[in-house]
Phi, psi and omega in degrees: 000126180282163178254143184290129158274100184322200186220124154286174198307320204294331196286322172325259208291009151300298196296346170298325174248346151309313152311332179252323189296318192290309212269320165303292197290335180296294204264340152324285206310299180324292199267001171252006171286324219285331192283329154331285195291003187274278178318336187284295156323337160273339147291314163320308185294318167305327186274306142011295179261009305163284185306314216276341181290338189297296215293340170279324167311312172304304180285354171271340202287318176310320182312282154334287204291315182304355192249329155304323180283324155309347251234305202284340177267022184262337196318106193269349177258357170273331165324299202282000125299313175301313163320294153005267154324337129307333169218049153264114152292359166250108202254028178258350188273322184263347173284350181255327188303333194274305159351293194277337180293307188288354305180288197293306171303319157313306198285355146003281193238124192270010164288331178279128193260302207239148180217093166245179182217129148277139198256195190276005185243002172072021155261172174209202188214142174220116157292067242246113166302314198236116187313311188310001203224057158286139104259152204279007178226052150268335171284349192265126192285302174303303174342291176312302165333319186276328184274001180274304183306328193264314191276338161257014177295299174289237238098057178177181181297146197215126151255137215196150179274167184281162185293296224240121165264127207238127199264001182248037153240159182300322187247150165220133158297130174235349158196171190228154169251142188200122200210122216286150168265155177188156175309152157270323194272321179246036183031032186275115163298119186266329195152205191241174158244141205212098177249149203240150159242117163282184205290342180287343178293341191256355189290354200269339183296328158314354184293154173250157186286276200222185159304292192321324190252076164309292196309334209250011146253343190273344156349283191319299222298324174306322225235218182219140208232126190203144167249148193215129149274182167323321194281009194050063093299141178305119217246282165208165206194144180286349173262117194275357183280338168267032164278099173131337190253152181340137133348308199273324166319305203281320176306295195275009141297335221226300224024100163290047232253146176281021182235006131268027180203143162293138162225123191236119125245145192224158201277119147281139184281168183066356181242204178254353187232177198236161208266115155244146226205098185248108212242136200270166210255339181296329194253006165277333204247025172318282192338294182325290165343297181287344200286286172343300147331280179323278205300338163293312177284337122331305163323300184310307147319315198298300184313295161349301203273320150295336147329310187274241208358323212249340197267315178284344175284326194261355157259023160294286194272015181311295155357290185291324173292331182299320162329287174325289179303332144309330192273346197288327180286355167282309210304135160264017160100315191268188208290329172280160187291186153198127193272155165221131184268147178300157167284268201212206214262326185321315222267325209321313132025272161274343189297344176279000167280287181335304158339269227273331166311319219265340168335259250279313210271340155323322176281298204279359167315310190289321183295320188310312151350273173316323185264009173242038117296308190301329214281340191302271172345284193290336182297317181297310165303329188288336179287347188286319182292335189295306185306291164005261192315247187354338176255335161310298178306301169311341181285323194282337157301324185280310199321302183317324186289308210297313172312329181273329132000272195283005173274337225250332194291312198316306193301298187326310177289349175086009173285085196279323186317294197303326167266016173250344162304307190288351168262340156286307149007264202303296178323309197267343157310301183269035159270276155336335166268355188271179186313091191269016195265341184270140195297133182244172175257142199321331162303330169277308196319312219260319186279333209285284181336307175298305162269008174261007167253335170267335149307329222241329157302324171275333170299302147327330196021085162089357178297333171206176158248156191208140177225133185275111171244145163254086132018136170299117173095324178288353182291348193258026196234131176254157167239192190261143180301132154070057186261343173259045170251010170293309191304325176277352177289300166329290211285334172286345185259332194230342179287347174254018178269350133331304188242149172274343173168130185120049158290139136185158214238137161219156198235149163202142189245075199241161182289073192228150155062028174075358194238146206242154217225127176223136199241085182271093211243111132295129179266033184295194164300330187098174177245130174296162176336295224268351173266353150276351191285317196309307235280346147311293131035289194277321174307331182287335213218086161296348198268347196257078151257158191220190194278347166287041206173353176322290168346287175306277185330298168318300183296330178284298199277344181285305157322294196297317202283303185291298199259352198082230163263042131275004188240144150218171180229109184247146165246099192253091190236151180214190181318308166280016163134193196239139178233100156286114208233128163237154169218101189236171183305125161292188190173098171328097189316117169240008149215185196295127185245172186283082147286358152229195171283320205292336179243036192323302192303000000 
């Protein structure tokens, strides 16, 4: 007879959670996706079909008025007033005449609040349905003007939101139709016609279709109901406070997020603008919810039961583990080994892991030894380099005490030349020992440049000229210190060794596209072939520089540490001299950056 091979734990409990987890999660699922997607599609449609009824209403209601307006600029006796009016100089007799004309046409439609006409001379006439609805910047002449212009410019129907809303009144204008009047036959223009629609004209989006859809205003009404033109501005809104302001103002007011909102738009005719119907997803999805609810508590149970299963396999095998764990609580962590004998064939697993750790951490004990011997060795050296760099630093500080010494005996002496040198001097030593990784503004760079050219004019005598030009404004930008002085030290050391006199060197600082653009142009000798090749070369490849070639090679790298690949450098030279291009990111001065010498650090 053969023997039975017990199931180890683990396999136990797989089969224990396949058996219980498959026959359940299989048909949850199947049946709360289908019912998710059944309601969720029958929202969409409802709000959908909600939205599109809004935008017919609206659009028979635009329809309506426009045929009314037209109705009114065809009008021949009101034309032949306006012609009146327009080449009358007493305009109060026809101006009443237009009135009463305009007077008929409201009540048509009682959405026109307003009717006025600007003649081609800026006067104009308004009719006002409603006292409560003056508005004052019809009183404004440049106003009138620009909009009499803009409307016989297009030469056609022109609609536009109101300047202004004013929320402490009953009636409000909220947008105007507006169209040139003119003769047809002899195409003589009188001026415009301008009709204002209140705010009650958009209350029709809220109509219900029929009895059967009861729900579907309260959808509407639950949710934010808005006309936006292109430019996304508020046309209108059920929140009237946000009439006039930004689309993304009302979304982040609201938070509007499209995974709580349904969102539908459609285009009204005859305007730019567009109708949006932002409907929440909470109140189609009651059904959902409770659905939901269930299959969370049904989870819940589920979850329970498997737990208590799971609590009796393991406290089964408690006993046995505990054995282990005692001994992993002996071990101590340090460098000898340590063994553990197996419990039983389940457990074997780790202890033979458990086994080979205490191996592995016994090996990195020795290694760690070693590498905090190495890290001891470097630490000592980086102090040895420190201290270095610290005795570097005190010599160019005694040199600077010393220059302002002999500059002040100069002054005594009335040797004014000599002590306007040790003191530019002495300013650009102490420019330079100060912090050179940190950013200055282009303006102390531009003082650095002035006195490091009047020393150097004075060492040459006369060997060159030199001119600074800044862009308006670029003095406020900042850059990294002394980053064009290897190039200008070249032009100053090498471009001119040829000649005896007529150098002359120009820096420019200019603006283009947010990149600030620095230009060093010599009329030197130029660069040879085969040193433009290094200087390509280098550009590709930093590491192949050599010591002639140090200069360049700092300024490459110095680009590359601050800006990366945003930075470039071009070099273009010929016989007749050399043009140095640097192009780097502007960057606004947002704090005190370095504007002069006097203050470096």
């Amino acid at each position: 007879m053969k023997r039975r091979h017990n199931l180890s734990i683990n396999q136990l409990l797989i089969i224990y959670l396949l058996l219980a987890m498959i026959p359940f999660s299989i048909a949850i699922i199947f049946f709360s996706n289908r019912f998710i997607s059944i309601i969720s599609q029958k929202s969409i449609d409802v709000i959908d079909y909600q939205a599109q009824h809004s935008t017919d209403i609206l659009n028979n209601d635009m329809d309506f008025l426009l045929s009314v307006i037209y109705n009114i600029a065809t009008d021949r006796e009101l034309l032949s007033y306006c012609e009146q009016f327009a080449n009358s100089n007493n305009t109060y007799y026809i101006s009443s005449l237009l009135n009463n004309k305009f007077s008929f046409y409201q009540d048509l439609d009682t959405n026109i609040c307003q009717c006025i006409f600007i003649d081609q001379n800026n006067r104009f006439s308004v009719s006002q349905r409603y006292p409560d609805n003056t508005d004052i910047e019809w009183q404004n002449e440049d106003y009138r003007n620009q909009i009499m212009k803009d409307i016989i410019l297009e030469d056609r129907l022109v609609i536009w939101p109101a300047k202004d809303i004013n929320l402490s009144r009953q009636i409000n204008t909220f947008f105007y139709i507006g169209l040139p009047v003119k003769n047809q036959i002899i195409q003589e223009t009188y001026g415009v016609l301008i009709i204002g629609i209140r705010d009650k004209f958009f209350d029709n989006i809220y109509a219900q279709n029929s009895d059967s859809n009861k729900k579907l205003p309260e959808i509407l009404m639950s949710g934010h109901n808005l006309i936006v033109d292109e430019q996304e501005q508020i046309i209108y809104s059920n929140d009237i406070t946000f009439i006039g302001k930004n689309l993304n103002d009302f979304v982040k007011k609201y938070n509007l997020k499209t995974s709580d909102y349904f969102l539908t738009k459609y285009d009204i005719l005859h305007t730019d603008w567009i109708f949006y119907s932002y409907s929440p997803k909470i109140i189609v999805f009651d059904s959902v919810r409770q659905m939901q609810k269930l299959l969370v508590l049904f989870f819940v149970l589920f979850i329970a039961l498997i737990i208590y299963l799971v609590t009796i396999v393991i406290s089964h095998q408690n006993k046995k583990i505990r054995i282990i764990a005692d001994g992993i609580q002996q071990f101590s962590g340090k460098e000898k080994r340590y063994h553990i004998q197996p419990a039983n064939k389940d457990l074997n697993a780790i202890v033979i892991q458990f086994n080979k750790m205490t191996a592995r951490i016994s090996d990195l004990f020795q290694s760690l030894k070693e590498e905090q011997k190495r890290t001891e060795d470097a630490l000592n050296r980086q102090r040895q380099a420190e201290l270095r760099i610290l005795e570097a630093q005190i010599n160019p500080h005694f040199l600077y005490n010393t220059l302002d010494t002999i500059n002040w005996m100069a002054i005594a002496k009335d040797d004014h030349e000599i002590s306007a040198m040790l003191g530019s001097l002495a300013s650009l030593l102490r420019y330079s020992i100060s912090n050179i990784d940190s950013p200055v503004l282009i303006e102390a760079e531009i003082e650095w440049l002035n006195k490091y050219f009047f020393l150097q004019e004075k060492r040459f005598h006369g060997l060159f000229t030199y001119a600074i030009y800044a862009e308006s404004g670029i003095e406020n930008y900042p850059i990294y210190k002394m980053l064009i002085q290897p190039i200008v030290e070249n032009c100053v050391l090498h471009a001119f060794c040829r000649q005896n006199s007529g150098g002359h060197i120009t820096i420019s600082f200019s603006m283009q596209n947010h990149r600030i653009y620095i230009s060093i142009v010599d009329n030197g000798n130029g660069i040879s072939q085969d040193k433009m090749k290094q200087l390509y070369e280098l550009q590709k490849n930093y590491s192949e520089y050599t010591d002639d070639n140090i200069g360049i090679y700092n300024v490459l790298n110095r680009l590359d540490a601050y800006y990366g690949k945003d930075a470039h450098l071009k070099i273009n030279s010929s016989s007749s001299g050399t043009t140095v291009i640097i192009d780097i990111p502007s960057v606004l001065a947002t704090s005190n950056y370095v504007s002069n010498l006097d203050n470096p650090s």
